[in-house]
N, C-alpha and C positions, 0 to 999 in steps of 0.2 A: 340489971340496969339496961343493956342493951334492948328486953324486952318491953320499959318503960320506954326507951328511943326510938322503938319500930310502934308503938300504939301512939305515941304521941304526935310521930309524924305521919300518921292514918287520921288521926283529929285534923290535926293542921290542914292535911291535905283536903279534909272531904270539908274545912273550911272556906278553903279559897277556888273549891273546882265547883262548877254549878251540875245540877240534876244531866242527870245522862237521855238523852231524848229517847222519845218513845221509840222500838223496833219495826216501826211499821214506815216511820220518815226517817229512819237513821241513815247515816250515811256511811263509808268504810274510815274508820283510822288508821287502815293498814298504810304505812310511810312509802311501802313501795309493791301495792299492791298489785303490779304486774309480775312479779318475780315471785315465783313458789319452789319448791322442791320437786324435781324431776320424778322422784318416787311418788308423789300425791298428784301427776298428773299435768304438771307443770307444761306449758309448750316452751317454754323456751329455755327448760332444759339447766337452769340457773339459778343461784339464789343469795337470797340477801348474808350478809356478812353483819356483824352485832363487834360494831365499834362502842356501842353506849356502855358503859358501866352498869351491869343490872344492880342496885343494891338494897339486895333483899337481904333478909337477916342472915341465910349463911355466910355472904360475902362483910356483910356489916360487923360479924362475929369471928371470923376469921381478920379481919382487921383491927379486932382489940386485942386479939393474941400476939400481935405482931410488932413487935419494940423496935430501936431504933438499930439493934445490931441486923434483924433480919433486912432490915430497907436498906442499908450498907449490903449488907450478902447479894442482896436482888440486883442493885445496880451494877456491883463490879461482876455478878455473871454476863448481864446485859453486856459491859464490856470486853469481858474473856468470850462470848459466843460473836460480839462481832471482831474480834482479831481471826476466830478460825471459820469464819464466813470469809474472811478477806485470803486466810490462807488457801482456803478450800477453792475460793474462786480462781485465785492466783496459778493452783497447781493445774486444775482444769484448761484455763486460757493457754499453761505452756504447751500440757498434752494434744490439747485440738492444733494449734501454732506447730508446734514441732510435727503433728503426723499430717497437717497438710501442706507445709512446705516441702516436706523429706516426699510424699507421694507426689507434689509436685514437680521438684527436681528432679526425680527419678526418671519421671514420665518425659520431662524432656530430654535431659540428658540420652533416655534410648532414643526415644524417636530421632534426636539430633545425629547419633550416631550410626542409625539404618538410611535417614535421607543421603546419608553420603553416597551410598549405594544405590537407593531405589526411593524413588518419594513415594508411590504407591505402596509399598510395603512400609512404610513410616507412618504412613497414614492410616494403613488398619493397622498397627500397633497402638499407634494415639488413639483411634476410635475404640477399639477392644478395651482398652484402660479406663480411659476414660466411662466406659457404658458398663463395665465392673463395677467403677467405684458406685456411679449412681444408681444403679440396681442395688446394691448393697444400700444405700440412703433408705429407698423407696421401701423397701423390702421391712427394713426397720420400721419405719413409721406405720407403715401400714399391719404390718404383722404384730408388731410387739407395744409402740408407742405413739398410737393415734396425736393423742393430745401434741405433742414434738414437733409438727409438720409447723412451716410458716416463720415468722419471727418471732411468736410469744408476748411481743410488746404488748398489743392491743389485749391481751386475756392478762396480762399482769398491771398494765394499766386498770382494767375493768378493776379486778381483785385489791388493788390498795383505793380505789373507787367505793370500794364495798359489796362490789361481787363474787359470788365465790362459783369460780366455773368447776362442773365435776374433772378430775384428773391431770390439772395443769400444775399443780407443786408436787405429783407424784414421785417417786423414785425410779421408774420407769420411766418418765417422761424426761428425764435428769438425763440417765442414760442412751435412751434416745435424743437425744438432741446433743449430746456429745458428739457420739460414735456417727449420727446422721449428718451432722454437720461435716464432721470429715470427708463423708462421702461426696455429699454433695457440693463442697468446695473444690475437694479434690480432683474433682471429677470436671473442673473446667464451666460448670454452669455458672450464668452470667447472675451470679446472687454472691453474699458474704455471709459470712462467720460474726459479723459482730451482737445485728440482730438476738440471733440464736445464746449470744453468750450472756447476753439481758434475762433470759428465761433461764439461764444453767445457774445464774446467780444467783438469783429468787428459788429457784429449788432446792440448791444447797442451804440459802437461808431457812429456809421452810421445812425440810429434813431436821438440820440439824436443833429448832424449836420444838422439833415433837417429837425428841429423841431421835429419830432413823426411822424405818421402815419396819411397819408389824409385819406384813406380808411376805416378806425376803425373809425376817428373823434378822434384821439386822437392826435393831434397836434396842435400847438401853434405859432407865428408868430414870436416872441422876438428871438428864439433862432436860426431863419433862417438864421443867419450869413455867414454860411461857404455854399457858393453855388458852390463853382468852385469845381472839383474833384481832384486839387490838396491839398485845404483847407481838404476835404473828405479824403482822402489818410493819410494824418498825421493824424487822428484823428484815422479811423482804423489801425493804424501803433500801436497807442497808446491801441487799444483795443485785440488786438493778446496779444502786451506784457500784458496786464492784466491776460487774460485767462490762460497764462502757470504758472505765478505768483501766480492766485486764486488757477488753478489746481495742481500745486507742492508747497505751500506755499513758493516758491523760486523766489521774487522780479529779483535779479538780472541776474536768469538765465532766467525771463521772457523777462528783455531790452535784451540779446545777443539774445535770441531764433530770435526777433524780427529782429534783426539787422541780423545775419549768415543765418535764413533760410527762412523768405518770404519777407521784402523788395528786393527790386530792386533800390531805391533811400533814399538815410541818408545824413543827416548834425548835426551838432553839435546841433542846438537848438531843433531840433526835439529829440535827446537825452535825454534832460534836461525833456521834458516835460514825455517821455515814461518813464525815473527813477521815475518820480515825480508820476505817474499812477501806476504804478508796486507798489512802498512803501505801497501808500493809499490804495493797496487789501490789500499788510500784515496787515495794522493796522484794516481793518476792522475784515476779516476773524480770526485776533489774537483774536480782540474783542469778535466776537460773540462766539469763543468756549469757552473765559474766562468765559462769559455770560452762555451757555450752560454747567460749569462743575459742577452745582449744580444736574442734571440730570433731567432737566424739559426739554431737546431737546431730552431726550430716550435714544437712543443706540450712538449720534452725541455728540463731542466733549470731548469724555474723556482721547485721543488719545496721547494728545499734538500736538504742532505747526510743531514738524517736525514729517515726515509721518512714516518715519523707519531708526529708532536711533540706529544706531551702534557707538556710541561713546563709547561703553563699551566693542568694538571687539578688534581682533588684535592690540601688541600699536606697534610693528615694523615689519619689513620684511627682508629675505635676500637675497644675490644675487641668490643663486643656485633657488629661487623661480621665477626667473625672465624666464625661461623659457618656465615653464607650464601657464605662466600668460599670457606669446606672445603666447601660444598654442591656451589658450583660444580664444587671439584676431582671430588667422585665425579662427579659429569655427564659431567666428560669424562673421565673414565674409563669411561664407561660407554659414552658414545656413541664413545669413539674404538677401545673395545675391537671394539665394532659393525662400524665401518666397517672396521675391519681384517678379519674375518670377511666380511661383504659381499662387499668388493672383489675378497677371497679366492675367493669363490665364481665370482662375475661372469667373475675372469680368468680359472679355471681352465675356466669353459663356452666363452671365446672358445677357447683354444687349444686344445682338445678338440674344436668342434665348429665353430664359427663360420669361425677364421680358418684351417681346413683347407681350406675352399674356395677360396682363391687370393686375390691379390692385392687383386684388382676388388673383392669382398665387401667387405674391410677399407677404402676407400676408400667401397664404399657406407655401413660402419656409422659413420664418421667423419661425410659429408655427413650423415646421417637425424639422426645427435646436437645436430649444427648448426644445422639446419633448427629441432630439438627446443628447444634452447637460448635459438636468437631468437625463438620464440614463446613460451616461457614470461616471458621477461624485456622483451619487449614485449607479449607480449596480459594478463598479471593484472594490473600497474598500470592497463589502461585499467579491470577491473574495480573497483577501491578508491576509494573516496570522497575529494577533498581534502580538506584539511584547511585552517582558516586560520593565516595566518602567525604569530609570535607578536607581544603590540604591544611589547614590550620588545625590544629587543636586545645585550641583554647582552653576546652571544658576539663581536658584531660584524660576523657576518655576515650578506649582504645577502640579505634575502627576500621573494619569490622569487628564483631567478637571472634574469637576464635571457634570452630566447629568443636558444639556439645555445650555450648553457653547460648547462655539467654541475659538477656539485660538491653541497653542501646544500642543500635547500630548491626543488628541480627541480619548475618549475611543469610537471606532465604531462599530458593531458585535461584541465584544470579550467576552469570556468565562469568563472570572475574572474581579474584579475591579481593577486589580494592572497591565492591561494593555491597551495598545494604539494601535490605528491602525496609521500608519505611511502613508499609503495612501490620510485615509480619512483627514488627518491634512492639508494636501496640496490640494485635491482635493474636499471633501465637508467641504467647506471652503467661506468665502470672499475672491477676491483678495489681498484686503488689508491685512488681515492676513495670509494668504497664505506667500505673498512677505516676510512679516516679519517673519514668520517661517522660509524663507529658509535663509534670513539675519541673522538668532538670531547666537549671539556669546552664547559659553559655553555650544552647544546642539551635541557633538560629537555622532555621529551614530545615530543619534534622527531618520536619513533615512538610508534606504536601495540602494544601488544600482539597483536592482529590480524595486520599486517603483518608485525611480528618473529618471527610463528609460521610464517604463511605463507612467508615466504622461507626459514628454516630446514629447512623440509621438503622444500621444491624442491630449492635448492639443494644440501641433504646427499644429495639422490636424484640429481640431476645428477651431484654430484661422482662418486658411488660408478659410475654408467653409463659417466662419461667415461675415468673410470680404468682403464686396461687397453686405451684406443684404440691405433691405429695415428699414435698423433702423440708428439710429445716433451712429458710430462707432468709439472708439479711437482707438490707434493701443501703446501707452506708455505704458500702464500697462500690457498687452498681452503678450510686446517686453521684459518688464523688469522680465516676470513668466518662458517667454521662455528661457531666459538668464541667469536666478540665478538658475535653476534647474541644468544645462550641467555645469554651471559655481562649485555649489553644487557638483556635480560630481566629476567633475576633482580635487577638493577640498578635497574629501574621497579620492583619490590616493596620493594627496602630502600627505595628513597626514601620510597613510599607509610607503610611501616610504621614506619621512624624518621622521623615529619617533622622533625623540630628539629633534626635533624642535617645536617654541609653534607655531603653525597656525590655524589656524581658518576657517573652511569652509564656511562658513558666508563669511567673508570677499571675498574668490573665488567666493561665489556667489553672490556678489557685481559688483565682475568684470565681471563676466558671464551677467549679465545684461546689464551695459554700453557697451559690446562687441557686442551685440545684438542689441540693440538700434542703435550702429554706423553702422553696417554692413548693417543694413536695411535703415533707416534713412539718414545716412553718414553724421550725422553733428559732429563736433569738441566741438567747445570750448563753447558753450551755454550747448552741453550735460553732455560737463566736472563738469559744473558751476552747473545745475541742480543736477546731481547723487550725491557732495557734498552737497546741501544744505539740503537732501531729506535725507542724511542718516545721517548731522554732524559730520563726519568724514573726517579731511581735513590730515588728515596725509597718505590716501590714493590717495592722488592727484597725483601726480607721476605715480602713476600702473594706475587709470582710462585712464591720458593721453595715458600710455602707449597703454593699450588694444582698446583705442580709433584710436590711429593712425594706428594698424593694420590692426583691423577689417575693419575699411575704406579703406585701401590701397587693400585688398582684395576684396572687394565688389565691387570696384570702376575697378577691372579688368574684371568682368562679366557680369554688367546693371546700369544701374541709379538708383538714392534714391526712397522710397518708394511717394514720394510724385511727383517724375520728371516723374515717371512712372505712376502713377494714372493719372495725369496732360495731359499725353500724350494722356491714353486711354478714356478721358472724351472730347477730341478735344479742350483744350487749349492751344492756341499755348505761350507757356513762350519761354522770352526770358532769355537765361541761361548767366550764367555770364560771360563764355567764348564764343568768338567764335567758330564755327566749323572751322576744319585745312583745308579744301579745299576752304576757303572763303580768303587765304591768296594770292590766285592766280587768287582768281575776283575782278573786279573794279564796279564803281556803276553803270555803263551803264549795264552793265551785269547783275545786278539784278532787275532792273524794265523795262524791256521789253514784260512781260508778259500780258499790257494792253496798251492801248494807252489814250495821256493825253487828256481828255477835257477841255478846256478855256472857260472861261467867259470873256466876254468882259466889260469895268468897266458899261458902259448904257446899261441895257440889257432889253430885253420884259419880259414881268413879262409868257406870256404866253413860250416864249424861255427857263424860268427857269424851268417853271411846266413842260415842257418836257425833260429837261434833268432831271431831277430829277426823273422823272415816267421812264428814260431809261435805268441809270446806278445804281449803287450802290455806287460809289463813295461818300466816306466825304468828301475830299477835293478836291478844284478848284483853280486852277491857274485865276488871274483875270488879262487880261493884257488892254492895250492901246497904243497910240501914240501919238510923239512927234512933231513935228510943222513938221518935215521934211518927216514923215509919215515910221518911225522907231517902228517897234511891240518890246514892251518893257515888262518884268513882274510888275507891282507894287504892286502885295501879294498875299494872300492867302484867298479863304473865306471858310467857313465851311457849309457843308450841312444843319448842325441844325442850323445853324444862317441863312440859308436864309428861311429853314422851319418856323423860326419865324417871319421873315421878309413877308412870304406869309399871315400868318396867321393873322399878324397885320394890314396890307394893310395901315398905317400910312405912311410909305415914296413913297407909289406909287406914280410917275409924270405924267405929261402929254408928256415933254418933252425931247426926246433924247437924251438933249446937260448936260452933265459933269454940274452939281452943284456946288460953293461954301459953303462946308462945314460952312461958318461963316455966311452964308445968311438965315441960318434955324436952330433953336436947334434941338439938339437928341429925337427924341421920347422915346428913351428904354434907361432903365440902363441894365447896362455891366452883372446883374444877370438873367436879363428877356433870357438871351442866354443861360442860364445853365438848363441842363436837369437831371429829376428828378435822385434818388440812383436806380441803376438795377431796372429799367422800360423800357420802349420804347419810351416813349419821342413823342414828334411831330413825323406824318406820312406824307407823301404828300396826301394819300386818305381821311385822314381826313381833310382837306384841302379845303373848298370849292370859288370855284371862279370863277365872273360872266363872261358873253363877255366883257364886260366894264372893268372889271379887268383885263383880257387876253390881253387887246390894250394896255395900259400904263406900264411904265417902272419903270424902279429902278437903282440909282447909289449907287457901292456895294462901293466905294470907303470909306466912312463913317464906316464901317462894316467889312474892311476885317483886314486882320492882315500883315501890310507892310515888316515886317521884321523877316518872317519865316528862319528859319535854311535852311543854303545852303550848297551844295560841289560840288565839278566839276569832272567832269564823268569821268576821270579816278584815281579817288581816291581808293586804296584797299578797298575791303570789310571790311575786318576785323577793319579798323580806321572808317568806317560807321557805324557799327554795335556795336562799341565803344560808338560811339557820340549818337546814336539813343535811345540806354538802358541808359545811362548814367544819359543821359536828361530827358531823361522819354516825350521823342517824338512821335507824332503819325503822321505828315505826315514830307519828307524831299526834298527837290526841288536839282535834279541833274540836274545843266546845265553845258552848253560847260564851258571851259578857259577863263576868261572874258580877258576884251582888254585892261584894265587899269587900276593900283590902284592907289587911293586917298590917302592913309596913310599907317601905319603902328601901330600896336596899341601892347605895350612892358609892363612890368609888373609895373616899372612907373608912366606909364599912367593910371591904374588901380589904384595908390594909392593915392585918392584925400578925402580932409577932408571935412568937412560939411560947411565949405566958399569957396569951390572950387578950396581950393592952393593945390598946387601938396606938399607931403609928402615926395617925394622920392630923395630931392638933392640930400643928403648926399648918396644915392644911385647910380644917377647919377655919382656923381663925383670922386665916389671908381671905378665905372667901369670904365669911363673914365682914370683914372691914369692908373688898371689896363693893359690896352690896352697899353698907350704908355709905 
């Protein structure tokens, strides 16, 4: 039966598809034909990812075998793999969390305890630790886990886009970008952890869909379920939202981060399954700090679940403050449009000029940054004047700290113990505290304008140097130091100029953050959703949105987000969610003429394949034939890697010429033996061997190809192709002529049929129908 299903819709199809144009005016149908495999030659080193459903008769045949108890088994794996994607992310974010606060308390705690004695010897303490850790980072990346360096977004972006970069879901790439992450947060450079934890998510999602690791030996056969890369695809969908999740304790803003800023393809059940992932970090990560707040995890977990609590800031606002708040937004669109540009620059001199020089160079510009880093953030506080403490203590906190703490009020070089350096509070510091220092409600003048400029400048110069290192880089906590400090600022003037008002500088530098973030970033409503959950503060919703929608409106006049822009200069080509505006005046003939198509004929010489395959680059082939009357017709599509396995298998090689009956021979393969490993290379033609004897006999693709690829007709607008192509999550598209005749028509209707095959829709039908007369 099935082989009456697959001939029938070979009739059908070569009914409604018209003649295939001659080879000499043909143009390419390859969907993304700038993207090849790195092995065949590729420049850019990438390749397409096969979201389509191929459904060629293995896959057609394996879905007759498969009743309603396996589709129940299928889903609830899908939901036992995303529980321990959630767990797996959860355990991850405590281990990087717990080994960079414990190396960062440590590191202060000495240093805190030699400047008593000697600041010179405190300070090469701090730099020695510090430039261990990050050589340690560097070291890694460069030696063991190339792929690891950066924040991973824009190559995970690409990859649920439909690119598939070599070595970015590795197991190696996992591990570095752990162990690298610690380094280099640890280590005081002006970048985060969260970034990084976006890529640890996605790898543990993507490990644990292909079993583990062949390479290590650390893999298992049970869990090899999800072979196709679109089963892959929703699993790293599931593992991004974990990452922002574990990395801001903020579930919910981890499913939007997921949905607004790196898919390219969502449905509702994939929803279900990313909330259901996202929860299971918070319960983990709630757990393990409940577990840790007896103080056997050291410096981790004494924090609480949210990371910087201003529920006890600002409780209202008013309108004349609605101003200075849209002030803020343009700021950060302006400076975040900046840094996007900068950094733009920056990376594009390293990988142009810098880190062509090998390994060792990128390892020295890492240390020098380091070196750079602990001297600016311990030598200018010793420059700045203390300050005295204040006599009230409103806020309740204790001032100064005691010697060997760090938090508010850090007595640093000062002459008395009844004062604080206002520098060193914010700059020899944790981020973490840092941020909350410049968050804290109730600490009126606690800064300086002075200070707040000063460190604004370092540090925005910092960040843009450090970005682009050879270490695992975030760019959230960087965006939100850059943000609350100007934000801070502007916050000392509203005070100044409304005095009679209660306001809160905290709270401006709240918004000074999220303006920041969008400016750079340019995301909306997952960043809205994040900056709430991070600070518990929901009565600030309003002014985030506020400062969100400006900051973006601004930034969005000058360049692209920081990740469209990284994306660009790494050579991934993404397809953005809009069309470009000059694509409303091309049609699809007009965009694939840039190659010409080659065919396959459906009986082909097995030696005919091995050389178009050693000739082109091409994934996809049009596979055509003829009709009794000797009419060249399409009847589908076959893919390069399915014929590479087809070489490699030599099981369907014939003797003879003549077109097969599908129902005269079973399938030798199932429909997964075609799917090719997580960012690897997959089958090569060179590796590939094959004798004379194999070069004579043939192969009918017919069995193998996929009948019913996505089609349009050539003069269709760009922009409704470029719609359908992203949409789908397509990688190759067959533009032919105006066919000559349609069979049917297919209405919304027709689409609504129940599970015994009756149409649903009378009562649908028959409203229309009245409607009309």
């Amino acid at each position: 039966m099935l082989s009456n299903h697959l001939q029938n819709g070979i009739e059908s199809d070569s009914l409604i598809w018209s003649r295939v144009p001659d080879s000499d005016d043909a143009s390419s149908t390859d969907g993304v034909g700038l993207l090849s495999s790195p092995r065949d030659g590729g420049a850019a080193g990438v390749d397409s990812l096969d979201y389509e459903v191929i459904e060629n008769y293995a896959y057609r045949e394996e879905q007759a075998h498969r009743g309603k108890l396996y589709v129940g088994y299928y889903v609830a794996v899908k939901w036992f793999f995303s529980l321990l994607i959630g767990i797996g992310t959860g355990l991850a974010a405590v281990f990087i969390n717990l080994s960079v606060e414990n190396f960062a308390g440590w590191k202060f705690a000495l240093t805190f305890a030699i400047i008593q004695k000697s600041y010179f010897a405190g300070f090469i303490v701090y730099l020695v630790i510090n430039l261990v850790l990050v050589f340690s980072s560097a070291y890694i990346i460069t030696q063991f886990a190339p792929a690891a360096a950066g924040s991973g977004i824009p190559e995970i972006k690409g990859y649920l886009n439909g690119i598939d970069i070599p070595g970015t879901l590795l197991f190696r790439t996992l591990i570095g970008k752990i162990f690298g992450s610690i380094g280099s947060v640890g280590g005081g450079l002006a970048l985060g952890k969260e970034g990084p934890l976006v890529h640890t998510g996605a790898c543990i999602a993507s490990l644990l869909g292909q079993g583990g690791s062949t390479k290590y030996h650390l893999n298992s056969r049970w869990p090899q379920l999800f072979k196709s890369d679109r089963d892959r695809r929703d699993l790293v969908t599931c593992g991004c939202a974990a990452g922002v999740a574990a990395a801001f304790r903020a579930p919910v803003g981890g499913v939007l981060f997921a949905l607004e800023e790196v898919t390219s393809w969502w449905r509702s059940q994939l929803m279900w399954r990313v909330f259901f992932t996202s929860a299971i970090v918070a319960v983990v990560v709630r757990t393990a700090m409940g577990w840790c707040k007896s103080g056997i995890c050291g410096h981790f977990g004494g924090g609480g679940f949210i990371i910087w609590d201003v529920s006890d800031g600002q409780d209202d606002y008013y309108f004349k403050e609605l101003l200075p708040m849209a002030v803020i937004g343009v700021i950060g669109g302006l400076l975040g449009a900046l840094f996007n540009q900068l950094t733009y620059y920056m990376t594009s001199w390293r990988r142009n000029y810098l880190h062509k020089k090998g390994n060792r160079v990128k390892i020295y510009e890492a240390c020098i940054i380091s070196c750079l880093t602990s001297a600016i953030s311990f030598g200018l506080p010793l420059l700045r004047k203390c300050s005295p403490c204040p006599e009230t203590a409103d806020s309740g906190i204790e001032c100064p700290r005691p010697p060997g703490m760090y938090g508010n009020y850090v007595n640093f070089y000062c002459k008395t113990d009844n004062e604080y350096n206002d520098l060193a509070t914010i700059f020899f510091n944790t981020q973490d505290d840092a941020i909350r220092n410049l968050f804290s409600a109730k600490t009126m003048r606690e800064f300086s304008a002075q200070s707040l400029l000063t460190f604004l400048a370092m540090f925005y110069t910092l960040a843009v140097v450090t970005f682009g290192t050879a270490v695992p880089a975030g760019q959230f906590v960087p965006g939100i130091m850059i943000g609350s400090t100007y934000g801070r600022l502007v916050g000392m003037f509203v005070v100044r100029f409304y005095k009679k008002l209660n306001i809160e500088e905290g709270t401006y530098a709240l918004l000074g953050a999220a303006s920041f973030l969008g400016g750079s970033m340019r995301m909306t409503v997952s960043l809205c959703v994040i900056m709430v959950e991070i600070t518990n503060n929901l009565k600030l919703l309003p002014l985030i949105m506020l400062v969100l929608l400006v900051s973006k409106a601004v930034g969005d006049a000058f360049n692209e987000g920081l990740y469209e822009v990284q994306a660009r200069l790494k050579g991934i080509p993404l397809l953005e969610s809009r069309p470009k505006y000059h694509m409303r005046q091309m049609i699809a003939k007009e965009a694939c003429q840039s190659q010409k198509v080659i065919s396959l004929p459906r009986v082909i010489r097995v030696a005919d394949v091995a050389s178009i395959l050693r000739s082109n680059k091409h994934n996809g082939f049009p596979v055509i034939d003829h009709t009794r009357s000797g009419e060249t017709l399409v009847i589908g599509l076959v893919l390069r890697s399915h014929l590479l396995v087809l070489l490699q298998s030599k099981v369907d090689f014939q003797h003879s010429p003549l077109p097969c009956d599908p129902s005269a021979r079973p399938i030798r393969h199932r429909f997964s033996e075609f799917a090719k490993p997580v960012s690897s290379k997959g089958l090569c033609i060179e590796d590939i061997h094959l004798t004379s004897d194999d070069l004579e006999m043939y192969i009918d693709l017919a069995p193998f190809l996929n009948p019913s690829p996505y089609v349009v007709p050539e003069d269709m607008s760009l922009t409704k192709v470029y719609n359908l192509f992203r949409q789908l999550g397509l990688r190759h598209l067959f533009v032919v002529p105006r066919p000559s005749r349609v069979i049917g028509l297919i209405t919304r209707k027709d689409l609504l049929i129940e599970e015994n095959g009756e149409s649903s829709a009378v009562e649908l039908q028959q409203s229309t129908s009245r409607s009309v007369q």
